[in-house]
C-alpha positions as CSV (number, residue, x, y, z in Angstrom):
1,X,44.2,-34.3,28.6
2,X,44.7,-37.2,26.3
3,X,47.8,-38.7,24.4
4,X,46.4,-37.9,20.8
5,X,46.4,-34.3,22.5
6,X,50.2,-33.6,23.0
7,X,51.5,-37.2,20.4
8,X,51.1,-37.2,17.2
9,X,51.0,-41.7,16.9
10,X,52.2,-44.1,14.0
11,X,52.4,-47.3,13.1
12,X,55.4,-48.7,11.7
13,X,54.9,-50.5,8.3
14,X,52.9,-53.7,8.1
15,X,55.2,-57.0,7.8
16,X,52.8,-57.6,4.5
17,X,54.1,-55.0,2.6
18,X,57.5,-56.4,3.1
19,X,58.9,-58.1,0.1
20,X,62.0,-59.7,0.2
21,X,64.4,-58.3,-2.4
22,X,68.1,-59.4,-4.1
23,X,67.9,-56.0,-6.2
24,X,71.6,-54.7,-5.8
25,X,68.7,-51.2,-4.4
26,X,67.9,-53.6,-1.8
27,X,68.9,-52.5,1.8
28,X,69.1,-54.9,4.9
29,X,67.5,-53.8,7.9
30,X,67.2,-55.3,10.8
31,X,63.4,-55.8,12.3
32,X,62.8,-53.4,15.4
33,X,61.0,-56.1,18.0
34,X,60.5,-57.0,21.9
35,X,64.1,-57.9,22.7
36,X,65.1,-54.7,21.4
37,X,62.6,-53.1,23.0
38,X,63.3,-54.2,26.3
39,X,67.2,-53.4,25.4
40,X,66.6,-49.8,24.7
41,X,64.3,-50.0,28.1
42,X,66.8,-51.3,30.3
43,X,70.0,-50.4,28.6
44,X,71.4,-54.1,29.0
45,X,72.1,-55.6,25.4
46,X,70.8,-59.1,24.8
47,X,72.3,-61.8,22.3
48,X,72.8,-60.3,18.6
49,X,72.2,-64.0,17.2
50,X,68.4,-63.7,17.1
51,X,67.8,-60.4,15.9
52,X,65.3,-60.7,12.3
53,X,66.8,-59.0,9.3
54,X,65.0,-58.2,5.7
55,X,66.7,-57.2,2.6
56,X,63.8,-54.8,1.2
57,X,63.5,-52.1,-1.2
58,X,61.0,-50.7,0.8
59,X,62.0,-47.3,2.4
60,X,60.9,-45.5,5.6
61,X,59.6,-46.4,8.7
62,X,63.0,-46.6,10.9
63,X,63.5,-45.5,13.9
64,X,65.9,-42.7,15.4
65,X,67.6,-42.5,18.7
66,X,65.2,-40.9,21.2
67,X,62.3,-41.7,19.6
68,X,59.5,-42.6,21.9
69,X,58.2,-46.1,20.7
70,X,55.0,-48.2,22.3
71,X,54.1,-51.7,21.7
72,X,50.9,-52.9,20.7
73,X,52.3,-56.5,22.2
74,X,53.7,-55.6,25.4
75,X,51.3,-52.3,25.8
76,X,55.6,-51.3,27.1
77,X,57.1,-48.1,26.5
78,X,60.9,-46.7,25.7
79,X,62.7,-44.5,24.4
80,X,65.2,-45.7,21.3
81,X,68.7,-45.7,22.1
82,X,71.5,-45.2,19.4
83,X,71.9,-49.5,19.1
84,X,68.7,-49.8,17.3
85,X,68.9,-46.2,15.2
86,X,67.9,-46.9,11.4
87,X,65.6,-50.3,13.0
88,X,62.7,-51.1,11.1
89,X,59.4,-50.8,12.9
90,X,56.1,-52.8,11.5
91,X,52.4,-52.7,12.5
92,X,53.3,-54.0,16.8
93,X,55.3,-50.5,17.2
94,X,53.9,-46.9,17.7
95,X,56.2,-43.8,17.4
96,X,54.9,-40.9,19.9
97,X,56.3,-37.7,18.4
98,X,55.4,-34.7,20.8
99,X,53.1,-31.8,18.9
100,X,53.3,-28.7,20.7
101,X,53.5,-29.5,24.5
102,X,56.7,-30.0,26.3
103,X,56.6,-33.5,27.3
104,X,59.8,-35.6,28.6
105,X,59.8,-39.0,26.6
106,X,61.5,-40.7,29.3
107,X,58.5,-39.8,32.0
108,X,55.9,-40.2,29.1
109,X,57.6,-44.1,28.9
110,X,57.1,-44.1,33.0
111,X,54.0,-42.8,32.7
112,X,52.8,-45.7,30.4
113,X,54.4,-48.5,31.6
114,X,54.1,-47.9,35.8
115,X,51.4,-45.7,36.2
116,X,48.1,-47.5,37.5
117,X,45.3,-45.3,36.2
118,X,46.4,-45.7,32.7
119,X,47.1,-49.2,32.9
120,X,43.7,-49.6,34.2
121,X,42.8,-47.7,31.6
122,X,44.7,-49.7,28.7
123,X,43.4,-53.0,30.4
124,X,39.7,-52.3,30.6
125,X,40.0,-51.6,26.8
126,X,42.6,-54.4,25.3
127,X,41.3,-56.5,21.7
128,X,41.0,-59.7,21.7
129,X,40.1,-62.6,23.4
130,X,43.5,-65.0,23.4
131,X,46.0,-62.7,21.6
132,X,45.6,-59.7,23.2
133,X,46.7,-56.3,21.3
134,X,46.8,-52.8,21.9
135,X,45.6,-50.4,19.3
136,X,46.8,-47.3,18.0
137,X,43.1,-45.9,18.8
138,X,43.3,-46.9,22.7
139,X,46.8,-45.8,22.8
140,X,45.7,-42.0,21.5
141,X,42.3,-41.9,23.8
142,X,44.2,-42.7,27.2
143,X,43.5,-40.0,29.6
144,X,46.7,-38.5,31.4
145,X,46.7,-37.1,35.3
146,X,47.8,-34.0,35.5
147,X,51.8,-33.5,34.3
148,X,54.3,-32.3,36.5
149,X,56.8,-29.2,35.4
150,X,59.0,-30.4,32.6
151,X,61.8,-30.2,34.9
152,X,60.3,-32.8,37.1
153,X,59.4,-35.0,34.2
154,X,62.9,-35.2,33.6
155,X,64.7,-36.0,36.7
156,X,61.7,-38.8,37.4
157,X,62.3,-40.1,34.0
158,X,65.6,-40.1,34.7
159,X,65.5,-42.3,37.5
160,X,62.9,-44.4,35.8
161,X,65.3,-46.0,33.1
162,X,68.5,-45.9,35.3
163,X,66.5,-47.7,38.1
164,X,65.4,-50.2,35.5
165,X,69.2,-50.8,34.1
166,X,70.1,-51.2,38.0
167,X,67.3,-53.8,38.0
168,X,68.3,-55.9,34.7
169,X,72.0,-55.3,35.8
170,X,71.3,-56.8,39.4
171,X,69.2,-60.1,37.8
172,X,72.4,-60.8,35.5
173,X,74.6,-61.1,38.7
174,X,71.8,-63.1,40.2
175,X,71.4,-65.2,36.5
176,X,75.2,-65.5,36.3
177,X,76.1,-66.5,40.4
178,X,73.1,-69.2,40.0
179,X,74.6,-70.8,36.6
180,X,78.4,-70.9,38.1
181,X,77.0,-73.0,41.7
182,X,75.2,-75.4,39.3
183,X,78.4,-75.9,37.2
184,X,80.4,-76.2,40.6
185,X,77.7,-78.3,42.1
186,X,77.7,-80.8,39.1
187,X,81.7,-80.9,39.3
188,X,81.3,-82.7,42.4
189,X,79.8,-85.6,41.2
């Protein structure tokens, strides 16, 4: 089984089609991109001052919460959390809706990201030589192993992304107790 057999995959729009507008029809979105991404993956928000916003009259291609997005940068998965509902995804994002099989998006994310056959799989097949990209193409033809019950999908995804906000959450104490012994260690001069 493949992920175009139980995904149907999109690209968000491409930044090139984005005109900047001052029409009063304009709306501002704000740009869907890896910070967020890793955000909605580890459920730690990062600074607001650097997100990338567009006033646009163009219309579609936003995200909802629990959408299952992939990124042709990172070759990461997650799923969207209500902080980033109405985003604007380009071209670098795919949205994996689920056709007709019952699929957990939270294991289909662990699945992407951790598993070792498909990451073999995604890096015996990446574009380019220096900037390397995944496509929509390799994303659909990677080859699943064989999916647990639906209930099991759920509990492992589950503990996927609340291991992963234990993780991020853990580094900030570590980030934050490093930055206060510098400040005390420069006091003593």
């Amino acid at each position: 089984m493949y992920i175009k057999d139980i995904f149907h995959s999109n690209t968000g729009v491409s930044q090139y089609r984005l005109e900047e507008s001052t029409s009063e029809k304009a709306v501002l979105y704000t740009l869907y991109g890896q910070n967020e991404l890793y955000e909605d993956l580890t459920g730690v928000p990062g600074p607001m001052s650097d997100r990338k916003q567009i006033r646009t009259e163009y219309k579609g291609a936003t995200l909802k919460t629990g959408d299952l997005i992939f990124s042709t940068i990172s070759g990461m998965a997650t799923i969207v959390t209500a902080d980033h509902e109405e985003y604007l995804f380009t071209q670098n994002y795919v949205r994996m809706e689920p056709l007709n099989t019952p699929i957990e998006k939270k294991f289909m994310a662990y699945l992407i990201n951790e598993n070792p056959k498909i990451r073999k799989q995604f890096k015996q097949n990446l574009q380019g030589s220096q900037v390397v990209r995944y496509s929509l193409s390799l994303l659909k033809d990677i080859q699943l192993p064989k999916l647990p019950s639906i209930e099991v999908q759920r509990i492992m995804g589950d503990i996927y992304f609340k291991q992963l906000r234990l993780r991020s959450l853990k580094q900030r104490v570590a980030d934050n107790t490093y930055r206060k012994a510098i400040i005390m260690l420069q006091g003593v001069n």
